[in-house]
LOVEX-518899 format. One record per residue (C-alpha): residue in one letter; x, y, z. Coordinates in steps of 0.02 Angstrom, whole numbers, plus 50000, padded with zeros to 5 digits. Each point is the difference from the previous one (the first is absolute). Example, Ala and Ser with C-alpha at 12.3 -4.5 7.8 and 13.67 -1.06 7.14 Angstrom:
<lopas>
A506154977550390
S500695017249967
</lopas>
This chain:
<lopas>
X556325562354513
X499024984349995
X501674990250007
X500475010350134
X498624994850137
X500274982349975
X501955001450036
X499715010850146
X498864988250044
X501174984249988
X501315009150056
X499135004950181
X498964982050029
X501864991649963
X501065013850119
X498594996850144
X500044980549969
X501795000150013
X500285010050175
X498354990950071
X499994982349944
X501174986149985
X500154987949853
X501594991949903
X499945009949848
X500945014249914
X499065016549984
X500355015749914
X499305014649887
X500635012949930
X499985012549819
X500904984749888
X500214981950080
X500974989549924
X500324982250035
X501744995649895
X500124986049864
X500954985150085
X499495006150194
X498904987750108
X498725005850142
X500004985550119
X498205003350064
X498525008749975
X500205018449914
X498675015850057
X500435014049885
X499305015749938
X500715014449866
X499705010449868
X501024988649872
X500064983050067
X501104988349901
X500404980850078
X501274992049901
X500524987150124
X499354987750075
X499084996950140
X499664983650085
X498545005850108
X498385011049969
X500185016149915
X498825014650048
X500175015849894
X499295016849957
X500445015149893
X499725008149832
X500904989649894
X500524982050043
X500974987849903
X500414982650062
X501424991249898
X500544985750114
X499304984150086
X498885004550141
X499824981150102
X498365003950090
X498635011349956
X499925016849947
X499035015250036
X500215014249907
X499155016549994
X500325015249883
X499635011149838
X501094988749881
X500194982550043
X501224988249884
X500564984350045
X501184990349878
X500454984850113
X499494987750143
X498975001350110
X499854982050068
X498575002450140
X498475010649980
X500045018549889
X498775013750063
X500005015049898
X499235018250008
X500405013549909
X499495011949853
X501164988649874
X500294981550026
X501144988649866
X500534985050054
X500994989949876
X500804987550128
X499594983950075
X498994998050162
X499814985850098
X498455001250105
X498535012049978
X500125016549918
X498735015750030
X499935015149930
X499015016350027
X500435013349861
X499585011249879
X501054991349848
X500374982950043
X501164991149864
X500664981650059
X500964996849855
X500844983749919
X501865003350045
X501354988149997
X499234985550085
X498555009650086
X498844989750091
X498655003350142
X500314981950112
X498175004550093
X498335010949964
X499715017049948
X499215013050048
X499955015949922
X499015017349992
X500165014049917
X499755011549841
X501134992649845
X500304980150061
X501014990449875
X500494982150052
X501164990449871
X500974992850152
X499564978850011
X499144997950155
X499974983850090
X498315001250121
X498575009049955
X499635019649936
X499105015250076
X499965015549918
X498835016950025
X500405012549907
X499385012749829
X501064992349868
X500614981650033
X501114990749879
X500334981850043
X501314989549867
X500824988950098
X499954981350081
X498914998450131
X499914984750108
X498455001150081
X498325012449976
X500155017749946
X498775012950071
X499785018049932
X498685013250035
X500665014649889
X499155011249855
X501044994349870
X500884983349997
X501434991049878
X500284982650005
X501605000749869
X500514984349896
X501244993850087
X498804998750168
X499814980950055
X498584999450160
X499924983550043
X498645003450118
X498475008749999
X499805017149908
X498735012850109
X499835016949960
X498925014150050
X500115015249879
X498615013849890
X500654990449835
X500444982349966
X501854996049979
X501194998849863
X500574984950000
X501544995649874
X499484983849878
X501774994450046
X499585000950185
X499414983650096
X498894999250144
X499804981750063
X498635002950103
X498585011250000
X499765017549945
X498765007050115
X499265020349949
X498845010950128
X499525016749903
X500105016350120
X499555016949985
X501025014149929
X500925006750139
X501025013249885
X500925014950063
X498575010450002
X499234987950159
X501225006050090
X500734989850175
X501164989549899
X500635015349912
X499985009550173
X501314984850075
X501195001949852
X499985019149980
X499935004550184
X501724999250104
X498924983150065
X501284987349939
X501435012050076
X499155000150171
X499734981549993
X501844995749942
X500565009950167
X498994993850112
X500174980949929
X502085003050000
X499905009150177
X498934986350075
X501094983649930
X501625007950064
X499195002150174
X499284983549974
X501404990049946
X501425004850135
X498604994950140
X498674988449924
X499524993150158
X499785015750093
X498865008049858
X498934985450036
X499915002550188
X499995016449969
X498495001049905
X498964989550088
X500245010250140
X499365014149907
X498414992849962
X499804992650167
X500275015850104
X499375011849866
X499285014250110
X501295000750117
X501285001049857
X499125012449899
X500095011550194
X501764997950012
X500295004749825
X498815013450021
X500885006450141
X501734998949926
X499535007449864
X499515015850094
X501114997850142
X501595000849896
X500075017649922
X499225007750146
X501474990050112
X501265006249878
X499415017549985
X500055002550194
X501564992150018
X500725012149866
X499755014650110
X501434994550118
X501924999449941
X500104984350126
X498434992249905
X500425002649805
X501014985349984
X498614991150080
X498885005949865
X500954999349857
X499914981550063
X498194997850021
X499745007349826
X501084986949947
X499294987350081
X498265005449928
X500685000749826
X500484981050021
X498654994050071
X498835009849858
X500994990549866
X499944982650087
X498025003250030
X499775004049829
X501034983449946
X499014992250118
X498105005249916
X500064987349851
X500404983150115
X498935007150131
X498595001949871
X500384984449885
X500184988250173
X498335008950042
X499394995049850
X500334981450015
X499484998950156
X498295005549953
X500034986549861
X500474988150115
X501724996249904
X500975002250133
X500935013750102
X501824998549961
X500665014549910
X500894992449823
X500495011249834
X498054993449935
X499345010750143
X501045014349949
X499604998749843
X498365000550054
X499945013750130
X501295012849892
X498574999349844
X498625004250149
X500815011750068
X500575008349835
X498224998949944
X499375008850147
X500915018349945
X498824998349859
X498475001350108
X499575016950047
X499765004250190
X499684981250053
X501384992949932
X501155012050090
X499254996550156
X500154981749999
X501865002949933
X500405010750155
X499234989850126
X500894982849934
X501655014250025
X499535004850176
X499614981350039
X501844994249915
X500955014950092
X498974996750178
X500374980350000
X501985003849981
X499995015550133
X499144986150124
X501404985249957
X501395011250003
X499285007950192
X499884981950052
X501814996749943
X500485016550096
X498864993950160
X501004983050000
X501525006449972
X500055014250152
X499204985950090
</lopas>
C-alpha cells in the first residue's frame, strides 16, 4: 500500500507535467518500465512505475520513482531517484540523490552522492567510487565505497571502511570505522558511546568525540519518523515536487516568489477555488447541457489539487531560504528542504495541519491567478 501512494503519486505529478509543461525529455510510468540493454535515451528521462528497471543508457538527467528501481547502465548527468528499493550497479557520472526505504549502490559516481534511507549500503563493487562528497541519513549506513571529497553521515548504526579523501563526519548511536577505512582528513563524530575504531584503520588527522545523551527508542521522535508512514509522505512529496520542478525550473522560481509576495491574495483565490469548484460542478450537474461542463471542472480541480500539492514543498523550502536570506530561487536543496517541513508538519497535531493547508490553499490560489491571467491575455 505504501508502494502504492508513491507510484500514484509519480505517476499523476509526471501525467500533469507532461500535458502542461514543455521540456526535451522522455517521460513515462507505468506497472513495469523497462529501459532495454543496448537502447540509448538521447535526453533527459522523467519516469515513474511500480518496477522500474533502466538498462540503457541515457545521456541526459534521469528522474525516477517507483517501488523497486534498478539502474544497470551509464547515466551521463545526474540522477534522482526515489523509491522502496533502490540498486544501482553502474555510472552515474554527475550527481546521485537517493530516497528510499533500501539504498545499495555498488557503482561509480562522479559528482556528489546523497542519500536519505532506512538501510543505506554503498558498497565496493567493481570499481566503485564516489568522485565528490557524501551525504547520507538514515537507520543502517554502511559506507565501504572510496570517496574522493569529504563524508556526512546521520544515522543509528554507521559503518565507515573505506578511503576517504577529505573529513568524515558522523552523528549516529553506534559507529564502525572498519580496517580497511583510510580518512585522510579530520575524524568528528557525535554519538552516546565512543567509536570502534579498527587498529588497522588510519585516520591522518584528528579524531574529534562530543558525548550526547541517550536518545533510545523509548524517547521517542526519532522512532516516531522511522515507524510512522513519515518517510513515505516525504518520499512523495520530495519525488512529486522535483518532477514539477525539473520540466520548468525557472517557472517554480517565479512561481514561488510570487507566492510569497502576494500571499493573501493567493491564499483568497485558492480559498475561493477551493469552494467554488464542487459547488460549480454540482450545479452544473443538474443540467444534461451542463454535465460535460462539470465533469470538466472536476477535472480541472483534480489537476490543479495535485499540482498545488507538488507545489507545497518548493513553496515552503524557497520560503524558507528566503527567510535565511539564502536566496529565493527554487533548487532540489530547497525541496529537500521544504518536502522534510512539510512532512514534519502531519506530525504536529492541529497546528501542523493548519499551516500544511494554508501553504496548499496559497500553492493552488497562485496557479488559479497565473492561469486567469493567461486566459485574460489570451481572449484579449
Amino acid at each position: 500500500m505504501k508502494i502504492n501512494l508513491l507510484v500514484v503519486a509519480c505517476t499523476l505529478a509526471i501525467a500533469f507535467s507532461a500535458v502542461t509543461l514543455s521540456h526535451a525529455a522522455v517521460i513515462g510510468w507505468g506497472d513495469n518500465y523497462i529501459i532495454q540493454k543496448d537502447s540509448e535515451i538521447k535526453t533527459n528521462l522523467y519516469v515513474a512505475g511500480q518496477q522500474l528497471t533502466l538498462m540503457g543508457n541515457v545521456t541526459g538527467d534521469v528522474l525516477g520513482g517507483g517501488g523497486n528501481v534498478f539502474v544497470n547502465d551509464t547515466i551521463r548527468g545526474d540522477a534522482l531517484l526515489v523509491g522502496g528499493t533502490l540498486n544501482v550497479v553502474s555510472t552515474v557520472e554527475n550527481d546521485l540523490r537517493m530516497a528510499g526505504a533500501t539504498i545499495i549502490v555498488s557503482g561509480k559516481v562522479g559528482g556528489d552522492l546523497v542519500g536519505i534511507g532506512n538501510n543505506i549500503r554503498i558498497v565496493d563493487g567493481n570499481n566503485s567510487s564516489i568522485g565528490g562528497d557524501v551525504l547520507l541519513a538514515g537507520n543502517t549506513v554502511v559506507l565501504s565505497s572510496p570517496v574522493s571529497g569529504s563524508v556526512q553521515i546521520s544515522g543509528a548504526d554507521v559503518t565507515v571502511n573505506s578511503l576517504v579523501n577529505g573529513d568524515v563526519r558522523i552523528i549516529a548511536d553506534k559507529i564502525h570505522i572498519g580496517p580497511d577505512a583510510v580518512i585522510h582528513g579530520t575524524l568528528s563524530y557525535k554519538s552516546v558511546r565512543m567509536a570502534d575504531i579498527n587498529p588497522s584503520a588510519r585516520i591522518t588527522g584528528e579524531t574529534k568525540f562530543e558525548k550526547v545523551n541517550a536518545t533510545g527508542t523509548d524517547s521517542g521522535y526519532i522512532s516516531v519518523l522511522w515507524d510512522s508512514l513519515f518517510w513515505v509522505k516525504f518520499i512523495a512529496y520530495f519525488v512529486s515536487s522535483m518532477i514539477l520542478f525539473a520540466v520548468g525550473k525557472k517557472s517554480m522560481t517565479s512561481l514561488s516568489q510570487r507566492a510569497r509576495l502576494e500571499p493573501w491574495q493567493n491564499l483568497f483565490a485558492g480559498i475561493l477555488f477551493f469552494i467554488g469548484a464542487p459547488i460549480s460542478a454540482i450545479l452544473l450537474i443538474i443540467t444534461v447541457i451542463g454535465l460535460p461542463l462539470s465533469v470538466a471542472v472536476v477535472g480541472l480541480g483534480i489537476i490543479f489539487a495535485i499540482t498545488a500539492v507538488a507545489f507545497t514543498p518548493i513553496l515552503a523550502g524557497t520560503f524558507i531560504k528566503s527567510a535565511l536570506k539564502r536566496g529565493n530561487e527554487a533548487s532540489w536543496k530547497a525541496i529537500l528542504l521544504g518536502s522534510f517541513v512539510v512532512a514534519l508538519l502531519g506530525l504536529i497535531p492541529f497546528l501542523g495541519s493548519i499551516i500544511r493547508t494554508l501553504l496548499f490553499l496559497i500553492s493552488e490560489g497562485v496557479m488559479i491567478r497565473l492561469a486567469l491571467e493567461k486566459l485574460q491575455k489570451i481572449r484579449a
